[in-house]
C-alpha positions in Angstrom: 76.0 -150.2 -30.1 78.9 -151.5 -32.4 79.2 -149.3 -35.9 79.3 -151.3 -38.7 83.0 -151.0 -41.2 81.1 -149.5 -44.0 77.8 -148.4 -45.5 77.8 -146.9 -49.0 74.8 -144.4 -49.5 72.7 -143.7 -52.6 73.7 -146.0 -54.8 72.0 -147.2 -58.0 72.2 -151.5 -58.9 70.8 -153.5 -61.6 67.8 -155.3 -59.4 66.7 -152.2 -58.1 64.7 -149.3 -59.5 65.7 -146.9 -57.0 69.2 -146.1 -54.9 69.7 -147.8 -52.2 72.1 -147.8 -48.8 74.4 -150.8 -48.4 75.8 -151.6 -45.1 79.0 -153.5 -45.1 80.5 -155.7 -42.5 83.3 -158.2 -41.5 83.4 -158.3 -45.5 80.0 -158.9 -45.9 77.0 -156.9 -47.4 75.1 -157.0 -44.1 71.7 -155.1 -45.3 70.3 -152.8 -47.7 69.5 -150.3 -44.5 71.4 -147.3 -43.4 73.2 -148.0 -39.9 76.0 -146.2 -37.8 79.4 -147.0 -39.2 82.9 -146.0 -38.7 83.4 -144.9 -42.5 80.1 -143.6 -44.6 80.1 -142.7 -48.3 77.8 -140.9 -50.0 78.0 -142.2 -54.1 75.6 -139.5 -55.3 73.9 -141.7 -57.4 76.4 -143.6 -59.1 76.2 -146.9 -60.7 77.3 -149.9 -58.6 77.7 -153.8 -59.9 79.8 -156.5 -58.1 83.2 -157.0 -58.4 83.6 -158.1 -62.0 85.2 -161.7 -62.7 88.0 -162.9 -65.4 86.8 -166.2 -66.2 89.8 -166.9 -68.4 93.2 -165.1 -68.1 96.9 -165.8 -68.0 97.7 -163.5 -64.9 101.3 -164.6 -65.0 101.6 -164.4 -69.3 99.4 -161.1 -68.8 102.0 -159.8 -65.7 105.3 -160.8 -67.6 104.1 -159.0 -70.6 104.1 -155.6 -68.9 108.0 -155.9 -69.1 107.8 -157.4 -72.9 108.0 -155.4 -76.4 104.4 -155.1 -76.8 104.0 -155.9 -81.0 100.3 -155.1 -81.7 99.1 -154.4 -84.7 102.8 -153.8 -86.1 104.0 -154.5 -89.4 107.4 -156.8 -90.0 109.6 -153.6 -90.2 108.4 -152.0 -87.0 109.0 -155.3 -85.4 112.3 -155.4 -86.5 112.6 -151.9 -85.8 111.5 -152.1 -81.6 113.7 -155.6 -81.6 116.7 -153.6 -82.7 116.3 -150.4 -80.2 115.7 -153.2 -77.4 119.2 -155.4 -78.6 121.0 -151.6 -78.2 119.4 -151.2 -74.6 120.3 -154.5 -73.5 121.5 -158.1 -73.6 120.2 -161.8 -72.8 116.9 -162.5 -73.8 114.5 -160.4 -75.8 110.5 -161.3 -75.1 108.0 -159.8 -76.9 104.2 -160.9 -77.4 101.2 -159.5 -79.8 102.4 -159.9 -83.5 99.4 -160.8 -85.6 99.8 -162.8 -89.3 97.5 -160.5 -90.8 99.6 -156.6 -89.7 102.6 -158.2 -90.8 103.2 -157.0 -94.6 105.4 -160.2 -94.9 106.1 -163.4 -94.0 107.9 -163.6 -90.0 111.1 -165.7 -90.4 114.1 -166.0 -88.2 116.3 -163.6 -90.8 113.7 -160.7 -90.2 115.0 -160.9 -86.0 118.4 -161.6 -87.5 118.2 -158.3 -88.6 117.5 -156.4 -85.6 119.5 -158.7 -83.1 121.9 -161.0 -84.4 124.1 -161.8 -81.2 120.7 -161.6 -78.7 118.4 -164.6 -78.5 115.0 -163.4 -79.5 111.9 -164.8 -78.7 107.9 -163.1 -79.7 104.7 -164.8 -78.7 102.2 -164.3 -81.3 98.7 -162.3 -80.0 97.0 -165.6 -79.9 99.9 -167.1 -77.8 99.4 -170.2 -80.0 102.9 -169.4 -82.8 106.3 -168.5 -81.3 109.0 -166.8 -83.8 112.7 -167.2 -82.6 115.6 -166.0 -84.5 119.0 -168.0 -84.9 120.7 -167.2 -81.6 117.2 -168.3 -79.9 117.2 -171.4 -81.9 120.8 -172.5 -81.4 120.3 -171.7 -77.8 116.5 -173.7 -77.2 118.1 -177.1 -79.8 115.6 -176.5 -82.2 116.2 -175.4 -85.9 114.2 -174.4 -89.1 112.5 -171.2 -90.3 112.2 -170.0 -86.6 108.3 -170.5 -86.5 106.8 -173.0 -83.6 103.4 -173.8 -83.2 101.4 -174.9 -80.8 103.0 -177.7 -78.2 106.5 -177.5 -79.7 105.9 -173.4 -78.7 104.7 -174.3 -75.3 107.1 -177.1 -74.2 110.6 -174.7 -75.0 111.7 -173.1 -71.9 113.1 -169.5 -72.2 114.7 -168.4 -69.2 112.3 -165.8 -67.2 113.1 -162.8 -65.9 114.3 -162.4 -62.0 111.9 -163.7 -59.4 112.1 -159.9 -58.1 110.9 -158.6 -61.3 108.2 -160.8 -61.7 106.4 -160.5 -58.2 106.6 -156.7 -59.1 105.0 -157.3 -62.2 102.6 -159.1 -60.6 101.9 -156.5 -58.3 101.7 -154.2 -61.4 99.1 -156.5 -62.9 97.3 -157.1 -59.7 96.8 -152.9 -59.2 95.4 -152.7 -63.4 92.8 -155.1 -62.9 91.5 -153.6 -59.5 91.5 -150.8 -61.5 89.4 -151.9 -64.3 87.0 -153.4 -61.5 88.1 -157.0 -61.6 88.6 -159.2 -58.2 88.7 -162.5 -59.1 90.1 -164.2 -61.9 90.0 -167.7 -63.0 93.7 -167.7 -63.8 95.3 -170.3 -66.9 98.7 -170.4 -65.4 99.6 -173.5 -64.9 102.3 -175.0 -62.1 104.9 -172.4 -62.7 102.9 -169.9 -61.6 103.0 -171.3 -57.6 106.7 -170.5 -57.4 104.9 -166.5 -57.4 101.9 -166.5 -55.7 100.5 -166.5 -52.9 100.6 -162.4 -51.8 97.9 -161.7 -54.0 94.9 -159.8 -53.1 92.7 -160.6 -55.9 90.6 -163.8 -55.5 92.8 -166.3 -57.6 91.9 -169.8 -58.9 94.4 -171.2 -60.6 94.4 -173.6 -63.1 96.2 -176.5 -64.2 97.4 -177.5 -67.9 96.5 -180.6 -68.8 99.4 -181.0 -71.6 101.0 -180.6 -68.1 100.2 -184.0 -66.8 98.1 -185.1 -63.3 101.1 -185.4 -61.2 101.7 -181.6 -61.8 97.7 -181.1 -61.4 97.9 -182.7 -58.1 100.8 -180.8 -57.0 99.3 -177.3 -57.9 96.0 -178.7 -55.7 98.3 -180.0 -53.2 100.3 -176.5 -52.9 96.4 -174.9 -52.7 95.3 -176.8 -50.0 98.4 -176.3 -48.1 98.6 -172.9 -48.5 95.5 -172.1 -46.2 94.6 -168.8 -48.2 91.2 -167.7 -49.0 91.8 -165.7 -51.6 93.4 -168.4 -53.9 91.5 -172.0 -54.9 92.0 -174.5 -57.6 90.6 -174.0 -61.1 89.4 -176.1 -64.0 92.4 -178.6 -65.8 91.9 -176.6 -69.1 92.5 -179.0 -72.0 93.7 -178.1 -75.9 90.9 -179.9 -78.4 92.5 -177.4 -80.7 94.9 -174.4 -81.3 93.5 -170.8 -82.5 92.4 -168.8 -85.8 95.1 -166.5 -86.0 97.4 -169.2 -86.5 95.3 -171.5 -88.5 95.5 -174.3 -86.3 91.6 -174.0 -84.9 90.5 -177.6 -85.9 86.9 -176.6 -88.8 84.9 -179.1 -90.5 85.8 -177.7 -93.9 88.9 -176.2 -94.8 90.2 -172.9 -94.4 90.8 -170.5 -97.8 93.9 -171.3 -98.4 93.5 -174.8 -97.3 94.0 -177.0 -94.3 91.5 -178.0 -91.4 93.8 -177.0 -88.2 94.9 -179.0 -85.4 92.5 -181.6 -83.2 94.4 -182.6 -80.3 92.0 -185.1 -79.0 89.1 -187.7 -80.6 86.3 -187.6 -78.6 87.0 -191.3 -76.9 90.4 -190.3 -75.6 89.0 -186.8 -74.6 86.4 -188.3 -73.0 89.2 -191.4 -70.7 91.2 -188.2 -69.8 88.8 -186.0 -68.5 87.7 -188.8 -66.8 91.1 -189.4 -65.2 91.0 -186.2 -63.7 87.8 -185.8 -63.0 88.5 -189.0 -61.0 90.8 -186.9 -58.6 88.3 -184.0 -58.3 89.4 -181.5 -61.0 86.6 -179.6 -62.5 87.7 -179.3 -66.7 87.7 -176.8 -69.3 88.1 -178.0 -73.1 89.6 -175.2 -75.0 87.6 -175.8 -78.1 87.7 -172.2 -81.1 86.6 -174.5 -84.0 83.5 -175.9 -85.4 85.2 -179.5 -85.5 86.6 -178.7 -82.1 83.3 -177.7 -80.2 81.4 -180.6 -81.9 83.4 -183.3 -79.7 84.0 -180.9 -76.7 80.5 -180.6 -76.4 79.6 -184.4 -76.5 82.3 -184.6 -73.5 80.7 -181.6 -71.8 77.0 -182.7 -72.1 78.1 -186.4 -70.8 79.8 -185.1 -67.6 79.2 -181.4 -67.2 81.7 -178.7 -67.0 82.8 -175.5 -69.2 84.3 -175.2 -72.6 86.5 -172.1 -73.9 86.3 -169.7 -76.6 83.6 -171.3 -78.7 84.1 -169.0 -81.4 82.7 -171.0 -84.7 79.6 -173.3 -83.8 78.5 -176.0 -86.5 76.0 -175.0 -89.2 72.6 -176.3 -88.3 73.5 -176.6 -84.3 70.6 -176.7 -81.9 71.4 -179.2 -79.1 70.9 -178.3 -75.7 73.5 -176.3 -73.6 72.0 -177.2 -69.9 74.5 -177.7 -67.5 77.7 -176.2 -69.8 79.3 -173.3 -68.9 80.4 -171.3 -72.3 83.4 -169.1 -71.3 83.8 -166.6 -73.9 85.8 -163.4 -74.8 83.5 -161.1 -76.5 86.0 -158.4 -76.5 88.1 -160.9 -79.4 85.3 -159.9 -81.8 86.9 -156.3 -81.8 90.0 -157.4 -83.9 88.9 -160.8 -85.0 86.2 -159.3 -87.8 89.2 -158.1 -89.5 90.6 -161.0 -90.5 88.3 -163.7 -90.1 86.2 -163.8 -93.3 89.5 -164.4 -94.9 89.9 -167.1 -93.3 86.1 -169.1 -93.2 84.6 -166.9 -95.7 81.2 -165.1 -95.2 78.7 -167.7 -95.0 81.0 -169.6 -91.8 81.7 -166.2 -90.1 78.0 -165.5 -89.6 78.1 -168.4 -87.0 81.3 -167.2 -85.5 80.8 -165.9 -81.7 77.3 -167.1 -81.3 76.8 -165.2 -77.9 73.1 -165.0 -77.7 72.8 -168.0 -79.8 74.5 -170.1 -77.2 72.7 -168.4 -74.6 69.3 -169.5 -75.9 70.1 -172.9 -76.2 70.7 -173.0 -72.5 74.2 -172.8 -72.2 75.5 -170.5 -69.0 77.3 -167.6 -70.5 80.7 -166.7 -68.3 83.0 -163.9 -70.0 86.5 -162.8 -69.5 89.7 -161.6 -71.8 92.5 -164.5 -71.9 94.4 -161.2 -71.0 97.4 -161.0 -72.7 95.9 -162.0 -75.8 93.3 -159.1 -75.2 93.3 -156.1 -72.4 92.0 -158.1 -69.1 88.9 -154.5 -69.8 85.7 -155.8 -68.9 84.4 -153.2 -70.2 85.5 -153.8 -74.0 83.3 -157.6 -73.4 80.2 -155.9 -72.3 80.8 -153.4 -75.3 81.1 -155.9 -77.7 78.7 -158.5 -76.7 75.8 -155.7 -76.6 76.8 -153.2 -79.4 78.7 -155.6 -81.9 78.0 -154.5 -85.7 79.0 -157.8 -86.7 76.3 -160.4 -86.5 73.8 -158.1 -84.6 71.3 -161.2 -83.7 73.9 -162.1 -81.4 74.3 -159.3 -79.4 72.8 -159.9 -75.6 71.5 -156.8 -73.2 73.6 -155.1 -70.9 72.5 -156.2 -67.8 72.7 -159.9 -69.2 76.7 -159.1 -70.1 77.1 -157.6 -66.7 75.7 -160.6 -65.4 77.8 -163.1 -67.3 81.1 -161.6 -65.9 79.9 -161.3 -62.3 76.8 -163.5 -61.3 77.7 -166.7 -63.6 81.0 -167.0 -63.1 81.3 -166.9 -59.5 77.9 -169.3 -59.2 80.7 -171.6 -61.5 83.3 -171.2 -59.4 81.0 -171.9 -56.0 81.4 -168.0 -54.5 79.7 -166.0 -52.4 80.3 -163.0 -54.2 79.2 -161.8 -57.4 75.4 -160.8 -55.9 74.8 -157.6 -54.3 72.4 -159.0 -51.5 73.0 -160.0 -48.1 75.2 -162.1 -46.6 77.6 -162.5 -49.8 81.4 -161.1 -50.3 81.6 -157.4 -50.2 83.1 -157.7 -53.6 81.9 -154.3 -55.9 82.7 -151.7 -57.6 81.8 -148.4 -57.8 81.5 -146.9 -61.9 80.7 -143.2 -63.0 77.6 -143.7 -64.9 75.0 -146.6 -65.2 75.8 -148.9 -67.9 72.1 -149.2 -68.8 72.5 -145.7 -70.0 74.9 -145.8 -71.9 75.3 -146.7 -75.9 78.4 -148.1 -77.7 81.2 -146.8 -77.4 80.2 -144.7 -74.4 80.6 -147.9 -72.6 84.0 -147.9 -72.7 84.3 -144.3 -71.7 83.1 -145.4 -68.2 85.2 -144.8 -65.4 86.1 -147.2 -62.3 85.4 -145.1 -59.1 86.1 -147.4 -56.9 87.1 -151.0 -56.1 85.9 -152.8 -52.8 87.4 -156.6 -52.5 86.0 -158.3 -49.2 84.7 -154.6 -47.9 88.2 -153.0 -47.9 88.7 -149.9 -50.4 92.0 -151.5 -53.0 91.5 -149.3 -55.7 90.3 -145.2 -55.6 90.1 -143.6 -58.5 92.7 -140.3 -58.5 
């Protein structure tokens, strides 16, 4: 009789009170009974879920910016301080992403990078990705002038030169092995048509996703290159579109002002949101309306409710909203919670911050919870998302159970994304990973003290734990 490729023994899973035996095969979950097999594992009890999904990331931002200054949480001296001791080490182009508004100590200008580098174009992507600072020799070099602060668009549409193809595929690779290790296997991947020139070895289930600020002819090139490309391990995503720009650099579009004053940036009124998402809907995109303020979510969810589909972040809901959520996907980043709560009430005051990141809220009024990281802007660590969205002290009404925020990064997503993975039953993907202790008993912080075993992606073994 033929031996199956796999069966895992004694293994605990959310639907079941008891551990079971998994028999795997042809990268399938074949059976929950114990049969010959040509490799057999006994887990000893330890905690299995699927393989966990990334419903919103920038693989190729997150990749590139393991070979970037990393600038969290640093003031505007040690900035300058990790610019200069990069301009000693090297020349061209210095990259560096994380810098927050509210660690700086000061006001970022292009004299501050002056400072550390004045004969090396420099170039730092704010945490949010949303505000790029330049200094002069960047500026001279891009054509653009002024304080050396972009925002928005007039960030996103400057090109600065990337580094070789070489180093990028290995940072991909890089990037690939950290999120097997952290137990992820698929991603749903922000990364636009520049990211086709580099994939296409990945092991990770990719769906990549067009911009629309991009325009449909590059949509339908990135679905053309997909198609042609005959793998089954990388698929089309959602068009994501703006509505509005971000907190951190004041340009989510609110109702009311912020302290301070201004109402952000809307990108679209809900007539011409509506005509484009019907454009590309036309040409069988599925879309995701990128929508972090109040103002922002209010027309985002008229287009959503009208035609289906997903929106993003969701971080600040209306006061007094109770409309229905059936049939909208709410892709959110619990793990932003973490850092946001210390600067947000400067921002909306107290009274809007205790309807920022309505988790459970959204959930009971029937929208589909999906979670990932928007890695680089946070750690692509699904387990700082289930930490947050179940042991937040901020707003504690909407915290959700553990085995609903294991759910909404492994079930949900892949039922969006049309999978047959993200179930431990028969017949689907052999997608899982193997963790230390059960996540159901565990508390706070303890959560993010759990360790990744193992990762299985389509019954194969990628990632052992040393």
């Amino acid at each position: 009789m033929r031996k199956i490729d796999l069966l895992l023994k004694n293994c605990r899973i959310l639907n079941k009170p008891y551990p079971v035996s998994i028999s795997i095969d042809k990268g399938r979950i074949t059976s929950f009974k114990e049969a010959e097999a040509r490799e057999s594992i006994d887990l000893k009890g330890k905690f299995l879920t699927p393989g966990f999904v990334d419903s919103h990331i920038h693989l190729l931002e997150g990749s590139l910016s393991l070979l970037e200054l990393n600038l969290k949480g640093q003031t505007l001296r040690g900035i300058e301080e990790k610019v200069s001791e990069r301009a000693k080490k090297k020349s061209g182009w210095i990259i560096g992403k994380g810098w927050e508004n509210d660690k700086l100590e000061g006001k970022p200008e292009a004299s501050v990078l002056d400072r550390a580098s004045p004969s090396s174009p420099v170039a730092l992507w704010s945490r949010d990705l949303h505000t790029l600072w330049l200094n002069s020799e960047a500026m001279k070099r891009l054509g653009t002038y002024g304080d050396g602060i972009l925002r928005e668009e007039k960030a996103w549409r400057v090109k600065i030169p990337e580094p070789d193809e070489s180093e990028i595929r290995e940072a991909l690779r890089k990037a690939e092995e950290k999120l097997l290790s952290l137990g992820v296997t698929a991603v749903v991947d922000f990364s636009g048509e520049r990211a086709i020139k580099y994939y296409g070895e990945n092991r990770l289930k990719i769906y990549l996703s067009p911009f629309q600020t991009e325009g449909l002819e590059a949509a339908l090139r990135i679905k053309k290159w997909v198609r042609d490309s005959g793998k089954e391990n990388l698929k089309l995503g959602p068009v994501k579109f703006f509505e509005d720009g971000s907190f951190g650099s004041r340009t989510a579009a609110l109702k009311e002002e912020y302290i301070g004053g201004g109402n952000g940036l809307l990108n679209f009124g809900k007539k011409e949101l509506e005509r484009e998402a019907f454009k590309y809907r036309s040409f069988g995109f599925k879309i995701a309306i990128h929508a972090i303020g109040d103002k922002a979510f209010e027309i985002a969810y008229k287009v959503a409710k009208k035609s289906g589909g997903r929106i993003e972040h969701i971080q600040l809901l209306p006061e007094g909203f109770s409309e229905s959520g059936e049939g909208i996907y709410a892709s959110l980043q619990p793990s932003h919670i973490i850092e946001d709560q210390t600067f947000l009430p400067e921002l909306i005051g107290r009274e809007r911050e205790r309807r920022s990141y309505p988790i459970k809220t959204l959930r009971d009024l029937g929208f589909t919870l999906i979670f990932g990281s928007d890695w680089p802007v946070e750690e692509p660590d699904p387990r700082k998302n289930l930490y947050a969205a179940t042991s937040r002290e901020w707003n504690k009404e909407d915290r959700v159970s553990i085995e609903e925020a294991i759910i909404s990064h492994t079930e949900k997503p892949a039922e969006y994304l049309g999978g047959k993975f993200g179930k431990i039953r028969e017949g689907m993907e052999a997608d899982l990973v193997v963790w230390e202790e059960d996540f159901r008993e565990l508390d706070g912080r303890k959560i993010l003290q759990n360790k990744v075993v193992m990762t299985i992606l389509g019954g194969k073994s990628l990632y052992l734990s040393s």
